[in-house]
C-alpha positions in Angstrom: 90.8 212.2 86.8 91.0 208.4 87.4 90.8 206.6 90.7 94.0 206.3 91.6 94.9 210.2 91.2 92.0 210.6 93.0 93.2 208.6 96.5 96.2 210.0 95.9 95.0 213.6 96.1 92.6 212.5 99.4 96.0 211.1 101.1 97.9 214.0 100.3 95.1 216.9 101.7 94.6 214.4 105.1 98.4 214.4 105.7 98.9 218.0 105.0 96.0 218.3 107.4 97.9 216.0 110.0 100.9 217.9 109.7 99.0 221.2 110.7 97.6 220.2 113.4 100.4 218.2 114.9 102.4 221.3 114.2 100.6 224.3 114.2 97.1 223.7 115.9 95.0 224.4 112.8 96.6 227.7 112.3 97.6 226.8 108.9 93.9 225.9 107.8 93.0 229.5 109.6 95.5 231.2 107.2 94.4 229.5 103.6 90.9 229.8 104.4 91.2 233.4 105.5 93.5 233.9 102.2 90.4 231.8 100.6 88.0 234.6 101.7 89.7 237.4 101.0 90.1 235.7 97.5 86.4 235.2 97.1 85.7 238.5 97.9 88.0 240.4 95.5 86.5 237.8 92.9 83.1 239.0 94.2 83.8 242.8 93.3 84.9 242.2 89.9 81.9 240.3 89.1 
């Protein structure tokens, strides 16, 4: 990954960020990071 991808990415996760907060009040982060979990754990039992 060079540099410039690399800023890119960072802009693109802090204005998708922005936007959920702005708009939703964090409930968007609540909902990937619960899907995240849930994710993790299903992972976890086929280990």
């Amino acid at each position: 990954m060079t540099n410039t991808i690399a800023i890119w990415l960072f802009l693109f996760i802090i204005a998708g960020l922005a936007v959920d907060y702005a708009l939703f009040g964090w409930d968007g982060l609540y909902v990937v990071m619960r899907a995240l979990t849930d994710l993790i754990r299903w992972l976890a039992f086929w280990r």
